[in-house]
N, CA, C and O atoms as a Maestro MAE file, in Angstrom:
{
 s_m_m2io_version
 :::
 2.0.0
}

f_m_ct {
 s_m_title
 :::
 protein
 m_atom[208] {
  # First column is atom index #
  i_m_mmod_type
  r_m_x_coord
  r_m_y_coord
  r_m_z_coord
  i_m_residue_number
  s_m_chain_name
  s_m_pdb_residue_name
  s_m_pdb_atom_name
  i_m_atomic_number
  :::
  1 25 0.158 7.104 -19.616 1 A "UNK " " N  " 7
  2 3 -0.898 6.692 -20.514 1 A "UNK " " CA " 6
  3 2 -2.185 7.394 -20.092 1 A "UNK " " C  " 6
  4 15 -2.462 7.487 -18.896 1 A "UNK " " O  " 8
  5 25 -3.063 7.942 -21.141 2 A "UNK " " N  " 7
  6 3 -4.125 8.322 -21.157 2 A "UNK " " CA " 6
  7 2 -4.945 7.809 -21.247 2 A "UNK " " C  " 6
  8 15 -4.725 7.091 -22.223 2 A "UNK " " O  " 8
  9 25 -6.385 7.495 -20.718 3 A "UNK " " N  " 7
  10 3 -7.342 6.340 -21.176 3 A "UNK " " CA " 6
  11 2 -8.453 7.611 -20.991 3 A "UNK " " C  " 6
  12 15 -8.273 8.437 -20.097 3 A "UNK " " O  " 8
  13 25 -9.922 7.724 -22.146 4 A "UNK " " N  " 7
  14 3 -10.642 8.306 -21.982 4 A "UNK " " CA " 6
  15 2 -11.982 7.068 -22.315 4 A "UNK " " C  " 6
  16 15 -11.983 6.387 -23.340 4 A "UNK " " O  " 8
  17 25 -12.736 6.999 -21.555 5 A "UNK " " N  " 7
  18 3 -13.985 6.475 -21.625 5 A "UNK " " CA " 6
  19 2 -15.435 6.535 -21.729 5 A "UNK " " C  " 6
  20 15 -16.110 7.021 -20.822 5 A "UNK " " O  " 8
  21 25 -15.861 6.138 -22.625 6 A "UNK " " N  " 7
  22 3 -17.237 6.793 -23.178 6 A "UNK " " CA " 6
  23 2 -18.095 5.743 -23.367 6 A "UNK " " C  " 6
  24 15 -18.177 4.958 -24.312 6 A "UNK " " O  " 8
  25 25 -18.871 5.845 -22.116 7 A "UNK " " N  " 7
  26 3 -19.954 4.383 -21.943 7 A "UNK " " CA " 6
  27 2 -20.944 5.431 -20.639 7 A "UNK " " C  " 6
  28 15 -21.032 6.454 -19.959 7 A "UNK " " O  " 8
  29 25 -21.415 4.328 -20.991 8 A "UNK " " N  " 7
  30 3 -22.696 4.713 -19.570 8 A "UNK " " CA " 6
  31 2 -23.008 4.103 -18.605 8 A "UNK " " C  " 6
  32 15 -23.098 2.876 -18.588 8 A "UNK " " O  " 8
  33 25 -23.331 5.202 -17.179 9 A "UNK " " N  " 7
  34 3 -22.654 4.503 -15.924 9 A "UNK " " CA " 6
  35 2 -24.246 4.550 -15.285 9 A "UNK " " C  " 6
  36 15 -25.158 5.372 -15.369 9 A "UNK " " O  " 8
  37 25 -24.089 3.235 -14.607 10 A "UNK " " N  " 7
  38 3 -25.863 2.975 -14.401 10 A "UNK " " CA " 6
  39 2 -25.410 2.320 -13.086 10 A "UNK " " C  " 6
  40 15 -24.328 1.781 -12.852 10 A "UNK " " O  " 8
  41 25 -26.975 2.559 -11.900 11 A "UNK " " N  " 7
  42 3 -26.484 1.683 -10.846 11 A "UNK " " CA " 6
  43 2 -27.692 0.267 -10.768 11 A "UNK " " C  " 6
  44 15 -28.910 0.256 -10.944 11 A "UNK " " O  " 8
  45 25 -26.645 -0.918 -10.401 12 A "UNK " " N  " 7
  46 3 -27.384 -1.946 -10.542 12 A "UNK " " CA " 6
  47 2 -28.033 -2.507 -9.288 12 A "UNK " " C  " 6
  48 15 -27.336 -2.335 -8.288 12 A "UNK " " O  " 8
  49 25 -29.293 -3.190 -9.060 13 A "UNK " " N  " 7
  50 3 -29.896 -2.982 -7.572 13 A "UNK " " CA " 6
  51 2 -29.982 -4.549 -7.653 13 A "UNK " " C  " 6
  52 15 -30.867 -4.992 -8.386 13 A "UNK " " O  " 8
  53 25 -29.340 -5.261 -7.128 14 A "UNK " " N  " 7
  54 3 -29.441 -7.061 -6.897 14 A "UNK " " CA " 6
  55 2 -30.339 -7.202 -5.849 14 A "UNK " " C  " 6
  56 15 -30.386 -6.317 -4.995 14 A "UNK " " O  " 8
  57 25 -31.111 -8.247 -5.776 15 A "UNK " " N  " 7
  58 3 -32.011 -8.628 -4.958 15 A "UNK " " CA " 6
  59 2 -31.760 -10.025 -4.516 15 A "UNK " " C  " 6
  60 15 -31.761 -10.712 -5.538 15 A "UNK " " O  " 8
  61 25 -31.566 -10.697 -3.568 16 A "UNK " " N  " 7
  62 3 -31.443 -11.655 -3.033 16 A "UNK " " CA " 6
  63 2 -32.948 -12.404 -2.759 16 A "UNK " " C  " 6
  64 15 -33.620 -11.712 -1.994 16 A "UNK " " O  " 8
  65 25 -33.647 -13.655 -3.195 17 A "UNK " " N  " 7
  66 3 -34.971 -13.648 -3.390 17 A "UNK " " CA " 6
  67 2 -34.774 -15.022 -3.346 17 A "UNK " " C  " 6
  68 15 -33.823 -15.582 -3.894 17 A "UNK " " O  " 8
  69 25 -36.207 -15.946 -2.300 18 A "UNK " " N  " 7
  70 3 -36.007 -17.230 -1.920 18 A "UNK " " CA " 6
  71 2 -36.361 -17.651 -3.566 18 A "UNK " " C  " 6
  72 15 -35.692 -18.606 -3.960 18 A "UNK " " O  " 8
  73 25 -37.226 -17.123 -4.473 19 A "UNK " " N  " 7
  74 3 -37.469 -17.695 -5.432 19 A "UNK " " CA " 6
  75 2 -38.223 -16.433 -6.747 19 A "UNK " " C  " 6
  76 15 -38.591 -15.262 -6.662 19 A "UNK " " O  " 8
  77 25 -38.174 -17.446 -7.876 20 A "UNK " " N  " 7
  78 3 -38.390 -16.279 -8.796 20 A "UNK " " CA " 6
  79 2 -39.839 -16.144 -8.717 20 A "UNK " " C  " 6
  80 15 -40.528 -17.159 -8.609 20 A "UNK " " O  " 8
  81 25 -40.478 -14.737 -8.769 21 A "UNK " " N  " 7
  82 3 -41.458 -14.719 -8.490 21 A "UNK " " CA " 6
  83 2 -42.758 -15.018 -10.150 21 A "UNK " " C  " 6
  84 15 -42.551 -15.254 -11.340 21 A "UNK " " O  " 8
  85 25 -44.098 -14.817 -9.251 22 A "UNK " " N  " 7
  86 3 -44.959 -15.601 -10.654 22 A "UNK " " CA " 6
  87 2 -45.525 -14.341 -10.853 22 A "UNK " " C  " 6
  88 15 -45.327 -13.406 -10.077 22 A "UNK " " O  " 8
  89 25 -46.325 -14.258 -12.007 23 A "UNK " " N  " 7
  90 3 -47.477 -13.111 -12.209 23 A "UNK " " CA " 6
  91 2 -48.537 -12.848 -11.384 23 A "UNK " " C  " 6
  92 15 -49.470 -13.645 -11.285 23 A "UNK " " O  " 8
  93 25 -48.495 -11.879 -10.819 24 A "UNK " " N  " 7
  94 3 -49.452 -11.242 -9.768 24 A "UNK " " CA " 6
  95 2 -48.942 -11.358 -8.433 24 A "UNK " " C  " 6
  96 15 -49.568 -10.850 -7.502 24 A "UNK " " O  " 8
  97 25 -47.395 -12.250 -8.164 25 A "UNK " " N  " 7
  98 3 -47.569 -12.798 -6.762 25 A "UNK " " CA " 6
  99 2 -46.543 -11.472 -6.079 25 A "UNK " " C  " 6
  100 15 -45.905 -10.844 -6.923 25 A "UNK " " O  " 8
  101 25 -46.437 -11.205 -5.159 26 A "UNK " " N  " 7
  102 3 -45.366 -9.929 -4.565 26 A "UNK " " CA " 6
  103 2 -44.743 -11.069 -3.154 26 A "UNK " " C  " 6
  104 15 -45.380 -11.796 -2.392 26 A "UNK " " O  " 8
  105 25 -43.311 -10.808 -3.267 27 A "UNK " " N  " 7
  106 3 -42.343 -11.721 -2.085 27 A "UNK " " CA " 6
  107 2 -41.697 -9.956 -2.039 27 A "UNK " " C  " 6
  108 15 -41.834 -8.840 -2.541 27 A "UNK " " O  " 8
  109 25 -40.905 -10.776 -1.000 28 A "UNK " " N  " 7
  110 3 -40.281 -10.066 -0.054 28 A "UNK " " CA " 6
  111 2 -38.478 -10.509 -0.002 28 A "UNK " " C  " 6
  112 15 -38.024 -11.586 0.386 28 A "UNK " " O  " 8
  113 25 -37.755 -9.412 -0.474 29 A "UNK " " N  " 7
  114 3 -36.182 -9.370 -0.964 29 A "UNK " " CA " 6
  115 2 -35.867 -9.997 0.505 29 A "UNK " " C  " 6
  116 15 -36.596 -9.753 1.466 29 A "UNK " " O  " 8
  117 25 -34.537 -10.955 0.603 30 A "UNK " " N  " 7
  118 3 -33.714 -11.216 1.703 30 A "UNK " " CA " 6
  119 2 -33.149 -10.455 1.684 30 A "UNK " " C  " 6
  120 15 -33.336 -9.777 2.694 30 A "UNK " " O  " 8
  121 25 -31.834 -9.722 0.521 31 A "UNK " " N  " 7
  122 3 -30.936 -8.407 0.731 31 A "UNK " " CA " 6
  123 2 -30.898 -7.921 -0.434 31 A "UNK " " C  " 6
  124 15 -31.194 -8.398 -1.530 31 A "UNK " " O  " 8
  125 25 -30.533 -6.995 -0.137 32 A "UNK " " N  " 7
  126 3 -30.431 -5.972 -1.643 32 A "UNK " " CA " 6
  127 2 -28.931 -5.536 -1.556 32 A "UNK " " C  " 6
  128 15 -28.452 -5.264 -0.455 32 A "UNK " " O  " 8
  129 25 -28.160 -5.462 -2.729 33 A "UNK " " N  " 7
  130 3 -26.843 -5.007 -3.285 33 A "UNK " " CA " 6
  131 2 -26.964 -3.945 -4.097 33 A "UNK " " C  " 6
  132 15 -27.756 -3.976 -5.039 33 A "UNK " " O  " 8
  133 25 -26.082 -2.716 -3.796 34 A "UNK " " N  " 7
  134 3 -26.381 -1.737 -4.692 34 A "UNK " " CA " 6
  135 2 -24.546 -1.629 -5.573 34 A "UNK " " C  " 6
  136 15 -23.550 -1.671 -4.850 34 A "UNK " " O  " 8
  137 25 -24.425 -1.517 -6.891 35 A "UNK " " N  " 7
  138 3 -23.417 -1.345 -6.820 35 A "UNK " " CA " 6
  139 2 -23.502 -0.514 -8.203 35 A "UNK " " C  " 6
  140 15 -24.570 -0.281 -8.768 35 A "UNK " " O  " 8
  141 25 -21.902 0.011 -8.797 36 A "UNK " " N  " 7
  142 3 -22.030 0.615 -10.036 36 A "UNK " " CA " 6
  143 2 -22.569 -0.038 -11.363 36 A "UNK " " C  " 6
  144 15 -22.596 -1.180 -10.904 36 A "UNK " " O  " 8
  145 25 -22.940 -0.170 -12.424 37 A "UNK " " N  " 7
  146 3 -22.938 -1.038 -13.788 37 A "UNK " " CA " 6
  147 2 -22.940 -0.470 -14.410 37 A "UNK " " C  " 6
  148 15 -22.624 0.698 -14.180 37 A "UNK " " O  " 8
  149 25 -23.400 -1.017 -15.998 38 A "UNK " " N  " 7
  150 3 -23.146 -0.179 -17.126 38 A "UNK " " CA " 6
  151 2 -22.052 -0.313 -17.492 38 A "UNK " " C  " 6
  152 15 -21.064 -0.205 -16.766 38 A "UNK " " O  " 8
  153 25 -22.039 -0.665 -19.109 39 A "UNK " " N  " 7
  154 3 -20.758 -0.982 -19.843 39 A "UNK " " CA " 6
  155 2 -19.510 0.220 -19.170 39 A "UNK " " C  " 6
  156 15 -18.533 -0.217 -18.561 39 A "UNK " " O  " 8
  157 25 -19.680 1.495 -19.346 40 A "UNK " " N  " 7
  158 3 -18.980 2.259 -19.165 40 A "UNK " " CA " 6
  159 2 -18.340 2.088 -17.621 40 A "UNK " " C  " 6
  160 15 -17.118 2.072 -17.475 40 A "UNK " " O  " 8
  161 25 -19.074 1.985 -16.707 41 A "UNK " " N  " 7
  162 3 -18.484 2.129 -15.142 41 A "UNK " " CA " 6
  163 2 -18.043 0.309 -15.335 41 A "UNK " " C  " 6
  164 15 -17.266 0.189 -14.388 41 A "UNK " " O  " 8
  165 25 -18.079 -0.423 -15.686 42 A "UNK " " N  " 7
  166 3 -17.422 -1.650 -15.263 42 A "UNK " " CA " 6
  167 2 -16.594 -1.857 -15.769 42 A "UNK " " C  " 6
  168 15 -15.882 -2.732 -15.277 42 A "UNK " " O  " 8
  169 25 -16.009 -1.020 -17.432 43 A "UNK " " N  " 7
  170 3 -14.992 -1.068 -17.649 43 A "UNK " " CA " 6
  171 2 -14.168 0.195 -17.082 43 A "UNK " " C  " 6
  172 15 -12.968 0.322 -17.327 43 A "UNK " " O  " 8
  173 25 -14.932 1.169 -16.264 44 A "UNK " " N  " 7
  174 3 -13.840 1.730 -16.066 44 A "UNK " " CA " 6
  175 2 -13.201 1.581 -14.818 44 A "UNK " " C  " 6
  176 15 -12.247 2.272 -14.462 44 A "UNK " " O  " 8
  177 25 -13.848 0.462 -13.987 45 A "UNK " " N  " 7
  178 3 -13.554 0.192 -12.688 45 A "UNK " " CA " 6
  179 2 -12.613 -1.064 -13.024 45 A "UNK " " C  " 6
  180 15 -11.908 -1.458 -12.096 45 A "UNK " " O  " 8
  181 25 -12.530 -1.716 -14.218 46 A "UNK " " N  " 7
  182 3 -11.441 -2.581 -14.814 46 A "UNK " " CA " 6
  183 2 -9.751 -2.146 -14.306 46 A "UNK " " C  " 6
  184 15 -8.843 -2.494 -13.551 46 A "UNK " " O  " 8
  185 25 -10.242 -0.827 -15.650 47 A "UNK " " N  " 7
  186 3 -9.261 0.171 -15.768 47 A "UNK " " CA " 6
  187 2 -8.629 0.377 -14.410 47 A "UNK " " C  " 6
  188 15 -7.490 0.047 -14.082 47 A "UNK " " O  " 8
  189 25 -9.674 1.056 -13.571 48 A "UNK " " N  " 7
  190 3 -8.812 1.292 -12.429 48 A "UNK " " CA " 6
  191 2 -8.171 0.295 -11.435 48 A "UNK " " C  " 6
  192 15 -7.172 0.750 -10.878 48 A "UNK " " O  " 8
  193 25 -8.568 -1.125 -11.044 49 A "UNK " " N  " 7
  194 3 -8.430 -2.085 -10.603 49 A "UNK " " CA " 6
  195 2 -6.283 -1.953 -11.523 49 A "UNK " " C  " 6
  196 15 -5.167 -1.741 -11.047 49 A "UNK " " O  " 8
  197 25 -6.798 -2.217 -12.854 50 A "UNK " " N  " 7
  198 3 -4.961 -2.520 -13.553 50 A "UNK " " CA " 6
  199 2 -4.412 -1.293 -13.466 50 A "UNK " " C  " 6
  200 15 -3.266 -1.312 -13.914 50 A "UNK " " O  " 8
  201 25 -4.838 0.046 -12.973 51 A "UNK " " N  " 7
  202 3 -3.609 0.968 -12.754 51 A "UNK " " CA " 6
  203 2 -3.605 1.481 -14.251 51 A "UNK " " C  " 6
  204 15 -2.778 2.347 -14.534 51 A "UNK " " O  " 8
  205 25 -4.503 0.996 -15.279 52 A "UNK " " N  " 7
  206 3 -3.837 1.747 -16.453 52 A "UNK " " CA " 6
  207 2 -4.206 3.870 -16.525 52 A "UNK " " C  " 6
  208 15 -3.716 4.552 -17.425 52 A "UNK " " O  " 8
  :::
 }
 m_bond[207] {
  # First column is bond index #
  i_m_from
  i_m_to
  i_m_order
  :::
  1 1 2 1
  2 2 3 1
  3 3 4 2
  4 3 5 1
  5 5 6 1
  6 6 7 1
  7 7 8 2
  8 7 9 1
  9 9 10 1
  10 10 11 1
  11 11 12 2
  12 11 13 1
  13 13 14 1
  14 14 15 1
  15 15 16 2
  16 15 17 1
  17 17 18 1
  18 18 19 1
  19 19 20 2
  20 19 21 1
  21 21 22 1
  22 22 23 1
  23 23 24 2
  24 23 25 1
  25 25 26 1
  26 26 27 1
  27 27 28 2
  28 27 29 1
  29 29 30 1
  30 30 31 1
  31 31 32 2
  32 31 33 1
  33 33 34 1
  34 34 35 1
  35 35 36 2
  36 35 37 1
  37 37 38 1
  38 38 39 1
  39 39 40 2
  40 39 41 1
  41 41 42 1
  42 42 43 1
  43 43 44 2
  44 43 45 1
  45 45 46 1
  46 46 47 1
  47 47 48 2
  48 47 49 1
  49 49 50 1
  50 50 51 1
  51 51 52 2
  52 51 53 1
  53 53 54 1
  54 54 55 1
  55 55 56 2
  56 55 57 1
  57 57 58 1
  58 58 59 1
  59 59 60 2
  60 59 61 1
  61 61 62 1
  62 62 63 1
  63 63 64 2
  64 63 65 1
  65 65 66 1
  66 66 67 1
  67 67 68 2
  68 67 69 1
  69 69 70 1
  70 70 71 1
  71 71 72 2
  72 71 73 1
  73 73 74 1
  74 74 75 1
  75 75 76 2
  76 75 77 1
  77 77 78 1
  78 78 79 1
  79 79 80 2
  80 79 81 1
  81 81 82 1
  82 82 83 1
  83 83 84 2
  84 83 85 1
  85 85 86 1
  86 86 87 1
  87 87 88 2
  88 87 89 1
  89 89 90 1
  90 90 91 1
  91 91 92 2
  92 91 93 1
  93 93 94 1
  94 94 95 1
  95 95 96 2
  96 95 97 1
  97 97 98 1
  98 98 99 1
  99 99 100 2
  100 99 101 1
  101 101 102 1
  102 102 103 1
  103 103 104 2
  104 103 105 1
  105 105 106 1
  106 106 107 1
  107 107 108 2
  108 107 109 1
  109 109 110 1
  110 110 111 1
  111 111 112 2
  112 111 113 1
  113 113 114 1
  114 114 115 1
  115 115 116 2
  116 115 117 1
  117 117 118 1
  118 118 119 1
  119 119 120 2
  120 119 121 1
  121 121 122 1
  122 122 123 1
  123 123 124 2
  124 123 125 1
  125 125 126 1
  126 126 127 1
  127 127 128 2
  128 127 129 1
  129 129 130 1
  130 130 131 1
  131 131 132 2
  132 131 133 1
  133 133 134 1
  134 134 135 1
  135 135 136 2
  136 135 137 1
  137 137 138 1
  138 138 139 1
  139 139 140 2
  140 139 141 1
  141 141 142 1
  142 142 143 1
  143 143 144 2
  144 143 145 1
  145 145 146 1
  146 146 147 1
  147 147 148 2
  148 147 149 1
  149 149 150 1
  150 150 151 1
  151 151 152 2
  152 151 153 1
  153 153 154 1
  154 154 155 1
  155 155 156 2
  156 155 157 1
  157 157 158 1
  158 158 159 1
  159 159 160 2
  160 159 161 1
  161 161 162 1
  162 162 163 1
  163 163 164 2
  164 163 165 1
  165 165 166 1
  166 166 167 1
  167 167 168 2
  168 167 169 1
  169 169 170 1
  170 170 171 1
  171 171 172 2
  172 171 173 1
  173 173 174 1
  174 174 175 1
  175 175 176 2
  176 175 177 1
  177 177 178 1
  178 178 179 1
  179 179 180 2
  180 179 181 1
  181 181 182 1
  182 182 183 1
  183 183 184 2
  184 183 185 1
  185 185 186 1
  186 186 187 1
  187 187 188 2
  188 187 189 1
  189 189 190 1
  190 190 191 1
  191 191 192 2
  192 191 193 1
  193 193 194 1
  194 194 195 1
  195 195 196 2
  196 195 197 1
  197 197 198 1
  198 198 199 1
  199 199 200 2
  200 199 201 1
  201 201 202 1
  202 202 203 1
  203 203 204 2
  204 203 205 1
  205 205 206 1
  206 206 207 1
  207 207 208 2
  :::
 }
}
């Protein structure tokens, strides 16, 4: 089987944060996660996860 995919592959930057911040105020991230996103890379990391 052939699978061709046509989406767009973006990277997503998570922030781990004691709280949501207000207007004007600046905090400081606990951790940051970097990983792939974008419709295109999460379905194609689907894809690859089932072997299709």
């Amino acid at each position: 089987m052939r699978i061709i995919n046509f989406g767009s592959l973006n990277i997503d930057k998570v922030y781990q944060v004691e709280q949501f911040i207000r207007p004007g105020q600046t905090i400081t991230a606990k951790d940051c996660t970097v990983a792939a996103g974008g419709f295109g890379g999460i379905r194609h990391r689907c894809f690859a996860r089932r072997n299709a």
